[in-house]
N, CA, C and O of each residue as an XYZ file, in Angstrom:
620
protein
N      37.033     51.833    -27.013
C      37.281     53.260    -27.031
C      38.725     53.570    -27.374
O      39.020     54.737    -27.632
N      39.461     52.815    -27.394
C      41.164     53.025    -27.675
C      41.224     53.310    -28.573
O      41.106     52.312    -29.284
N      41.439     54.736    -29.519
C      41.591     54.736    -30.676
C      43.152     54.519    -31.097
O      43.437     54.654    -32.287
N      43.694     54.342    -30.598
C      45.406     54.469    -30.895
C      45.850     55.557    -31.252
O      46.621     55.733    -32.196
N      45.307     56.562    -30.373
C      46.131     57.999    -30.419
C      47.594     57.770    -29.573
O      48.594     58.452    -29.797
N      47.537     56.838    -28.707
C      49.130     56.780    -28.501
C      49.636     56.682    -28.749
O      50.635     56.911    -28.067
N      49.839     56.072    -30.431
C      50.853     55.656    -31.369
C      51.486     57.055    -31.759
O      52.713     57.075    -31.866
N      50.859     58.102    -31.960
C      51.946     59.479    -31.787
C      52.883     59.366    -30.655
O      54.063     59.679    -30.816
N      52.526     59.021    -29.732
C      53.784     58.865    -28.280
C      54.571     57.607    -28.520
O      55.536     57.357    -27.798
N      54.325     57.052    -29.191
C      55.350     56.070    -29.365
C      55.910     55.672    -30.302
O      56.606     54.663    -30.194
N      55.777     56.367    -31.572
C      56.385     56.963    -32.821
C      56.975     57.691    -32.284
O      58.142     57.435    -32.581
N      56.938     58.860    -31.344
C      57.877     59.570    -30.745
C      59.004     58.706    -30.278
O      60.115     58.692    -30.808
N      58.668     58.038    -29.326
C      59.436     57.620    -28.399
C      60.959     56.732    -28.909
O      62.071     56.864    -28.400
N      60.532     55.737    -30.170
C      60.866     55.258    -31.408
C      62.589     55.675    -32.163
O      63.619     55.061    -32.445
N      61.862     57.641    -32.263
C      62.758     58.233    -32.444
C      63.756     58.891    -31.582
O      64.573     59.756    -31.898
N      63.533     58.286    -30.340
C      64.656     59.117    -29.222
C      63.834     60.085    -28.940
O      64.643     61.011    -28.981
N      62.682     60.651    -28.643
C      61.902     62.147    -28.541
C      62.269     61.961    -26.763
O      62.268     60.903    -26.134
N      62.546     63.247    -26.280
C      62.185     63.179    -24.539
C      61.059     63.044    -24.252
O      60.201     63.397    -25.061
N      60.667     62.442    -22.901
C      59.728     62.258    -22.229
C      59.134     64.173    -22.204
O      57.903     64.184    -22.225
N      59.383     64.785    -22.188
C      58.877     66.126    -22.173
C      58.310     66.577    -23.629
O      57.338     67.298    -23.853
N      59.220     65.930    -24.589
C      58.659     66.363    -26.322
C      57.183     65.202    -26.233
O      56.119     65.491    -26.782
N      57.331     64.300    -25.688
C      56.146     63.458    -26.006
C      55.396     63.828    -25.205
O      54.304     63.951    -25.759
N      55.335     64.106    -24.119
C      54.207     64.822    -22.905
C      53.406     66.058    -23.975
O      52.189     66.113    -24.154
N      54.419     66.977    -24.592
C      53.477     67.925    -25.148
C      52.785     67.875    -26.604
O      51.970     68.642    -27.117
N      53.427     66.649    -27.110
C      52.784     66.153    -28.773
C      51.482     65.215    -27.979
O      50.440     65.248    -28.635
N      51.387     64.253    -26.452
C      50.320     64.058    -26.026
C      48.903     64.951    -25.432
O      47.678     64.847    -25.506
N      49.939     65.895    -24.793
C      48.732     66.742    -24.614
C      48.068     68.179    -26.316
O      47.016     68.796    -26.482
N      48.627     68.144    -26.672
C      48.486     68.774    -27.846
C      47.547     67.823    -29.205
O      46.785     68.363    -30.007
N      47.745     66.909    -29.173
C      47.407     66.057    -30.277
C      46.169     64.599    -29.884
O      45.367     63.900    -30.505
N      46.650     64.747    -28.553
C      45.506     63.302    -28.150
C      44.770     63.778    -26.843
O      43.742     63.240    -26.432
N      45.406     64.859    -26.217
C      44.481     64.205    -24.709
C      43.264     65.491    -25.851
O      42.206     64.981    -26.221
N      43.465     66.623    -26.178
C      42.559     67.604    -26.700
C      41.473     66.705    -27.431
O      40.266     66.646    -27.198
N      42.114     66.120    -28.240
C      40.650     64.701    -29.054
C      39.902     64.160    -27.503
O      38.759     64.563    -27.289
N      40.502     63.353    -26.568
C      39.781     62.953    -25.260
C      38.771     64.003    -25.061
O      37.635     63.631    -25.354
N      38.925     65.780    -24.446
C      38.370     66.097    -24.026
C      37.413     67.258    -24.682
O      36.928     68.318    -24.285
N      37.400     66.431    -26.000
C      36.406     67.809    -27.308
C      34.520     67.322    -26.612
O      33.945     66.244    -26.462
N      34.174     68.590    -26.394
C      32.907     68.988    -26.010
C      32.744     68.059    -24.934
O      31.803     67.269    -25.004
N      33.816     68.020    -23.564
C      33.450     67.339    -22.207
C      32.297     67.264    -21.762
O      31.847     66.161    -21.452
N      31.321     68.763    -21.582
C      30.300     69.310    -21.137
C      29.139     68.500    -21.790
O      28.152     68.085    -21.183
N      29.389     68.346    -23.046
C      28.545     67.940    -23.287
C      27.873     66.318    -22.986
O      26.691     66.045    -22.774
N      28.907     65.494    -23.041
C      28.706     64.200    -22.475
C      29.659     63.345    -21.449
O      29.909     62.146    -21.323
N      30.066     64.532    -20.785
C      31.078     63.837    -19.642
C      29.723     63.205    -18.402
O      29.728     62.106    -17.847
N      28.673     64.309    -18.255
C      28.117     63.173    -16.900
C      27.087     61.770    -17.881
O      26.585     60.746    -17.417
N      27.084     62.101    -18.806
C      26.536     60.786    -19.319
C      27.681     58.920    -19.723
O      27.526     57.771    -20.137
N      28.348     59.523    -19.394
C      29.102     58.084    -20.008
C      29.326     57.589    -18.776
O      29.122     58.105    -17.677
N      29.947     56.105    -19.189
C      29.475     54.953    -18.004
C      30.831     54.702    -17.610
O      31.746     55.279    -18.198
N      31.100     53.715    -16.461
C      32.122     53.502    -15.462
C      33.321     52.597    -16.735
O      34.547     52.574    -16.843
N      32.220     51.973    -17.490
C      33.592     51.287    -18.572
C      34.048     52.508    -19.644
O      35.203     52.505    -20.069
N      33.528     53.079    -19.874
C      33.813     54.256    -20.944
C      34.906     54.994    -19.932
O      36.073     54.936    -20.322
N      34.649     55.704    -18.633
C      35.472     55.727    -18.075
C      36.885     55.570    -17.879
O      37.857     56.325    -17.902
N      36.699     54.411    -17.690
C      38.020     53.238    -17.433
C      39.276     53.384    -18.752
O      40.471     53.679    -18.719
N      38.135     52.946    -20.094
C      38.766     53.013    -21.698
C      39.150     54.582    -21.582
O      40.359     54.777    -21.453
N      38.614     55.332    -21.598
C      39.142     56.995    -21.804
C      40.514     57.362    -21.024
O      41.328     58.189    -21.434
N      40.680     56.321    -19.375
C      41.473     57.077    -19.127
C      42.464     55.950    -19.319
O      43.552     56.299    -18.859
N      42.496     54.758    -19.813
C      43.271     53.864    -19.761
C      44.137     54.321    -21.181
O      45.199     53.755    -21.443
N      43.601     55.357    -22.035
C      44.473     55.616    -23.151
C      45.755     57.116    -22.572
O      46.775     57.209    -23.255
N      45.647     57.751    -21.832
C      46.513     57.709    -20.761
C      47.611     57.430    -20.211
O      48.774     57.833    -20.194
N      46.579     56.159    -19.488
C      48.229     55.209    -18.633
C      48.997     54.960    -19.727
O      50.206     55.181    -19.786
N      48.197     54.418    -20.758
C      48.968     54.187    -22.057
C      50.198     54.689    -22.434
O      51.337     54.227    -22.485
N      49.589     55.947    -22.733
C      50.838     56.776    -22.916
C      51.661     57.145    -21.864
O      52.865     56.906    -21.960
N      51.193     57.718    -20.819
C      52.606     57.704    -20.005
C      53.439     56.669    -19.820
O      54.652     56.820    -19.680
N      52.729     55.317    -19.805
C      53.481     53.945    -20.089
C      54.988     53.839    -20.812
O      56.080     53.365    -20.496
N      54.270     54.751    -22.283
C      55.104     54.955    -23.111
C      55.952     55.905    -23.117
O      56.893     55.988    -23.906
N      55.564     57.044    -21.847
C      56.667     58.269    -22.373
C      57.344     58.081    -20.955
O      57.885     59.150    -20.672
N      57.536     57.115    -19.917
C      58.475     57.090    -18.863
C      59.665     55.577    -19.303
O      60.892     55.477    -19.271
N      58.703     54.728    -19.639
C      59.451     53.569    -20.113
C      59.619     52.344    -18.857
O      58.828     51.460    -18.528
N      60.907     52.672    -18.350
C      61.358     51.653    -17.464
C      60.670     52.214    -16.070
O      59.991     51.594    -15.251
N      61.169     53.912    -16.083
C      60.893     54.464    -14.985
C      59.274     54.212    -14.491
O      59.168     54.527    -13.306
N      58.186     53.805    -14.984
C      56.998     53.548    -14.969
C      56.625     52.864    -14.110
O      57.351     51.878    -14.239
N      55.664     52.588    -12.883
C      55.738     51.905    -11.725
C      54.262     51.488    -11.908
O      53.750     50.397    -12.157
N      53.656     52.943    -11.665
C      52.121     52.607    -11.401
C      51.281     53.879    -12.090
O      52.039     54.320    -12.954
N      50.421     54.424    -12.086
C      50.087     55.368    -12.525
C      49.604     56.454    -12.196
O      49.105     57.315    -12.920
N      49.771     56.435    -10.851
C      49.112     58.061    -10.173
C      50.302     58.257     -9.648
O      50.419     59.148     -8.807
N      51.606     57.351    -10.090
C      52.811     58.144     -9.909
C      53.759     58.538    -11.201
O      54.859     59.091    -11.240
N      53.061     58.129    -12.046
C      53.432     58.204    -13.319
C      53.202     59.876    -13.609
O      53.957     60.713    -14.105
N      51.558     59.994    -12.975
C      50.824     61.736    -13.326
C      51.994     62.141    -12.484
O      52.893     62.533    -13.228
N      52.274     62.188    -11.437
C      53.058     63.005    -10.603
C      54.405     63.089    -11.139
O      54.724     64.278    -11.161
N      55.174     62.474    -11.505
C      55.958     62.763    -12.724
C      56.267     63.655    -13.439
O      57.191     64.468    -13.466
N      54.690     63.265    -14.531
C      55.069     63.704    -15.831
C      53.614     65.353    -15.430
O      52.904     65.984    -16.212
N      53.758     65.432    -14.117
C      52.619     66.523    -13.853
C      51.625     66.988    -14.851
O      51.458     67.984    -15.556
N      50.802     65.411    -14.530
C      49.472     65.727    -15.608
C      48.685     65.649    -14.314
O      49.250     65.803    -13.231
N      47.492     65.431    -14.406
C      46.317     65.250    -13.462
C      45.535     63.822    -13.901
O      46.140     63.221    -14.790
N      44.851     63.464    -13.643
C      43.598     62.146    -14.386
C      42.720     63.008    -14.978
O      42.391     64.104    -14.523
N      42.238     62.371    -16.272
C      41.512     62.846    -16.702
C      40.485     62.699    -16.651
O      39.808     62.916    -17.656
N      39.947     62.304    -15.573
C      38.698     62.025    -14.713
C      38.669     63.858    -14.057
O      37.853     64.772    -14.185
N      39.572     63.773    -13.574
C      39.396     65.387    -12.877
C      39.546     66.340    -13.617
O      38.977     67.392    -13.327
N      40.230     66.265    -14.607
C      40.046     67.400    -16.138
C      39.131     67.665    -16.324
O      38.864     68.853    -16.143
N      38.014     66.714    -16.820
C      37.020     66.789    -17.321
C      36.305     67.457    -16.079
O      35.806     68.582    -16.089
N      36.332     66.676    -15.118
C      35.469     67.871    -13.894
C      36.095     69.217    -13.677
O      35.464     69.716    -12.745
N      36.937     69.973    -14.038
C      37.201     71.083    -14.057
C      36.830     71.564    -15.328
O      36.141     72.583    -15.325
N      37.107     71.102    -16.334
C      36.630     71.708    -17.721
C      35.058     71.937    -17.634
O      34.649     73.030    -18.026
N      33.836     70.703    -16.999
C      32.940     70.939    -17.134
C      32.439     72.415    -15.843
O      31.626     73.291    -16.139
N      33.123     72.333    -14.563
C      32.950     73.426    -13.534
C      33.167     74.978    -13.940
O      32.673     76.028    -13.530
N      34.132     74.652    -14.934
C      34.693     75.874    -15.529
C      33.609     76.400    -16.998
O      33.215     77.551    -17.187
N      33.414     75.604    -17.579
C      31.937     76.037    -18.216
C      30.813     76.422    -17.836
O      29.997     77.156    -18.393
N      30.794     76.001    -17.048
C      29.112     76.000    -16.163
C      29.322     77.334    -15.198
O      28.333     78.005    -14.903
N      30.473     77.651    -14.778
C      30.939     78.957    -13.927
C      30.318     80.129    -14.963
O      29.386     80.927    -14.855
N      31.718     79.709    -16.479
C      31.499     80.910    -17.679
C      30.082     81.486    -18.353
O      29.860     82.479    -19.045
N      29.114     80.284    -17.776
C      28.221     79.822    -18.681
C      26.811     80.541    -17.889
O      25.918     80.968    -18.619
N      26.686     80.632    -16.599
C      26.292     81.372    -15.342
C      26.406     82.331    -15.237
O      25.681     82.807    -14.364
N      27.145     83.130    -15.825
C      28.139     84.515    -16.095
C      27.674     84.897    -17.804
O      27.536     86.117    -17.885
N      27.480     84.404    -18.766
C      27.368     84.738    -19.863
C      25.615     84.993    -20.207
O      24.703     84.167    -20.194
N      25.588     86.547    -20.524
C      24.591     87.224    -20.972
C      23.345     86.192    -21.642
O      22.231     85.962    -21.171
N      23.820     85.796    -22.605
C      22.913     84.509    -23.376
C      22.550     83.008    -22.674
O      21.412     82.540    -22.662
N      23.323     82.580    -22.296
C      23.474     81.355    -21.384
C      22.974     81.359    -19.531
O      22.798     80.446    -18.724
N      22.906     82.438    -19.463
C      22.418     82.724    -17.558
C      21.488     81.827    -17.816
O      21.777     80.637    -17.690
N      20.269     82.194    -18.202
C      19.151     82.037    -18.196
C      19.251     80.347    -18.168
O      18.156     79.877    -17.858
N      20.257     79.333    -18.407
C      20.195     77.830    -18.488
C      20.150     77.499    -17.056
O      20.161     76.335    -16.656
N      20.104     78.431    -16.358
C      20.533     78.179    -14.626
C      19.504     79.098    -13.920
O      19.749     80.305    -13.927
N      18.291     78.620    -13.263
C      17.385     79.239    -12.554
C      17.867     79.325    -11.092
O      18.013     78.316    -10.402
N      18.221     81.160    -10.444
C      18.622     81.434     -9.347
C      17.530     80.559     -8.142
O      16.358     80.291     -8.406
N      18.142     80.243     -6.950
C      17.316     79.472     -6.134
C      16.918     80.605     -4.950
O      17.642     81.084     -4.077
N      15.346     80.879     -5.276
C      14.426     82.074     -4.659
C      14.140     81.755     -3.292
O      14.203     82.474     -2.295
N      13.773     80.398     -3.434
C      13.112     79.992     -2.351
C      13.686     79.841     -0.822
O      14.854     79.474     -0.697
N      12.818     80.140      0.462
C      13.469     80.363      1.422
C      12.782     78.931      2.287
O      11.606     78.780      2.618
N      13.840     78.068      2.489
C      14.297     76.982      3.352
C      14.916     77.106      4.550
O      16.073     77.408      4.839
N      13.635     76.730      5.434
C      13.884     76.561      6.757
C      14.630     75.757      7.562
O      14.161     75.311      8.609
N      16.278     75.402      7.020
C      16.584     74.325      7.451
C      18.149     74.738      7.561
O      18.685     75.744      7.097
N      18.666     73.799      8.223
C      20.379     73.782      8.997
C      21.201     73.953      7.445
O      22.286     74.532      7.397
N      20.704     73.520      6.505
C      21.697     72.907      5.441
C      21.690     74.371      4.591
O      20.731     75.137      4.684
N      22.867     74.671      3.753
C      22.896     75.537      3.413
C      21.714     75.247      1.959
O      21.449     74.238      1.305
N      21.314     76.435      1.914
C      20.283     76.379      0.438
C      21.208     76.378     -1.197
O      22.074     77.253     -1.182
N      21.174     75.749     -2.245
C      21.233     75.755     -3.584
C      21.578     76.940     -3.903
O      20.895     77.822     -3.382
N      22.752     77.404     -4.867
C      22.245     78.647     -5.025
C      21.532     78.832     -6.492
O      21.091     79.914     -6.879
N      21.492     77.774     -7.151
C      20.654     77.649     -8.204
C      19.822     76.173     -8.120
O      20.324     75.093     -7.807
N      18.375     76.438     -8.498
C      16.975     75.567     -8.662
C      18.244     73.735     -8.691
O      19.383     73.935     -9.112
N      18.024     72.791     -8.416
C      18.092     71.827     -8.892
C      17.628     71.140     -9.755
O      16.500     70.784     -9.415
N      18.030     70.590    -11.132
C      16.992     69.785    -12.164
C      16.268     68.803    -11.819
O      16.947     67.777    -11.786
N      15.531     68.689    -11.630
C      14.288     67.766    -11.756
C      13.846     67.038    -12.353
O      13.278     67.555    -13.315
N      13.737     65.421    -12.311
C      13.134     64.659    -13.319
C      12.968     63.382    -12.888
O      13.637     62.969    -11.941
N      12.080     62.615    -13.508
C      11.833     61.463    -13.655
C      12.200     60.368    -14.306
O      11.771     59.237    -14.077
N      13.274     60.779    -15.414
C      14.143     59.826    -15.249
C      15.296     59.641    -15.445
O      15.423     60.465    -16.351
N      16.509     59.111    -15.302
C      17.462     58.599    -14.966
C      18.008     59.354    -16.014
O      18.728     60.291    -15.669
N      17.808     59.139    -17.400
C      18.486     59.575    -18.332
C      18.460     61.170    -18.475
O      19.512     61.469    -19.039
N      18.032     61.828    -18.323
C      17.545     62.700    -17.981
C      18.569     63.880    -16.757
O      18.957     65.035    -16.932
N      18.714     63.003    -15.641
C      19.864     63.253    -14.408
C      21.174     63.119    -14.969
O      22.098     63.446    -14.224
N      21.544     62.596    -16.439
C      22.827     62.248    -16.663
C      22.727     63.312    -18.015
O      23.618     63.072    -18.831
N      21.869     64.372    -18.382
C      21.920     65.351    -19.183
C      22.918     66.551    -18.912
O      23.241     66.802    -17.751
N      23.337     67.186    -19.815
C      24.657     68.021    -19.087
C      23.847     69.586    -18.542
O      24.738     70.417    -18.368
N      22.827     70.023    -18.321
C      22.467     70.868    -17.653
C      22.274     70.650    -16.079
O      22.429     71.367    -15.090
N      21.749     68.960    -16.361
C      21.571     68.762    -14.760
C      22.975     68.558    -14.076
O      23.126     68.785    -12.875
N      23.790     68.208    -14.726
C      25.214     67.671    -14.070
C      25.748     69.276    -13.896
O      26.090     69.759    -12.816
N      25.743     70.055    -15.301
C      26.367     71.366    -14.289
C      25.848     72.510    -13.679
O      26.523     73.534    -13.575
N      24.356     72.390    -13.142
C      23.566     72.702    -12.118
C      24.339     72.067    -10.879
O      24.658     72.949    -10.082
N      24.611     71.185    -10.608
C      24.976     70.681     -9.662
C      26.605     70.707    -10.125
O      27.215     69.946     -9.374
N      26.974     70.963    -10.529
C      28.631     71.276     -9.996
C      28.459     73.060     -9.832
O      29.112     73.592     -8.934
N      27.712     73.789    -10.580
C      27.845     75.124     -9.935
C      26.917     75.061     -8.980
O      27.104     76.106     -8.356
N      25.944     74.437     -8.421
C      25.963     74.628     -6.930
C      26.672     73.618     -5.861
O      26.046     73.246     -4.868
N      28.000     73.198     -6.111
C      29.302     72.226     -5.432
C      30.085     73.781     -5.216
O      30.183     74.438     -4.180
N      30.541     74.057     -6.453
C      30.977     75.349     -6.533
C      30.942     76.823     -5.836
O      31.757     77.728     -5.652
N      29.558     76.584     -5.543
C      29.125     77.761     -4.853
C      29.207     77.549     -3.434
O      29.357     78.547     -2.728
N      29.114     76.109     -2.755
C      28.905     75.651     -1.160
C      30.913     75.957     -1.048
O      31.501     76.343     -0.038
N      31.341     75.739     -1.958
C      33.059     75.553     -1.386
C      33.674     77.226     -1.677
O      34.782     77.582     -1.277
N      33.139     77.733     -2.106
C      33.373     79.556     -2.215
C      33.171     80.003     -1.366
O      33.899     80.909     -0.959
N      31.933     79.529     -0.590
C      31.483     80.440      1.096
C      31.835     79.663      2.110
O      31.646     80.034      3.268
């Protein structure tokens, strides 16, 4: 999965660029390629795809702290990025919010009617349903279930 989009950060770096000019030629030029159409296949990809997506990343911050570079969830704190493990879960929460809300698109999200007799709070939209696996890793079912994550942490 490494495409060597970091080589912009380190062609930067090359030329004397600050750690701040390369933070925004990274987020401008490579992390945006990382996170084109998240929604669409962020709950489908696997723990190594994962790993490769965000390891291009460490990469670069690798490259835009240098010496100062220790480890990498102090690297984000730094250079105040986030993981892009949690990007993508906000980008996809934040669609699925807009998407719940939008005239044409409601209708991808069936309100949850039904009355449950039980301690646990109820869904506020139907859960997807299926039989199989591949299926649970489709992006309607993944943001069915982050807008009803969404909805339990609002009330």
């Amino acid at each position: 999965m490494h495409l060597g989009l970091d080589t912009f950060v380190l062609s930067l770096r090359e030329i004397g660029a600050s750690p701040e000019d390369m933070k925004d030629v990274y987020i401008k030029q490579v992390r945006s390629v990382l996170e084109l159409a998240v929604p669409a296949w962020h709950a489908a990809i696997t723990v190594a795809e994962r790993k490769d997506i965000e390891r291009v990343q460490k990469t670069a911050a690798n490259i835009m702290l240098g010496d100062a570079y220790n480890y990498y969830e102090n690297a984000l704190d730094i250079l105040g990025l986030e993981s892009l493990e949690e990007r993508r879960n906000k980008l996809c929460s934040k669609f699925a919010l807009k998407s719940a809300k939008h005239t044409k698109h409601k209708n991808w999200f069936k309100p949850n009617l039904k009355t449950v007799n039980t301690r646990r709070k109820k869904p506020k939209y139907c859960p997807v349903y299926s039989n199989h696996t591949r299926f649970d890793k489709s992006p309607l079912s993944f943001l069915t279930y982050l807008l009803n994550l969404n909805s339990d942490i609002k009330q």
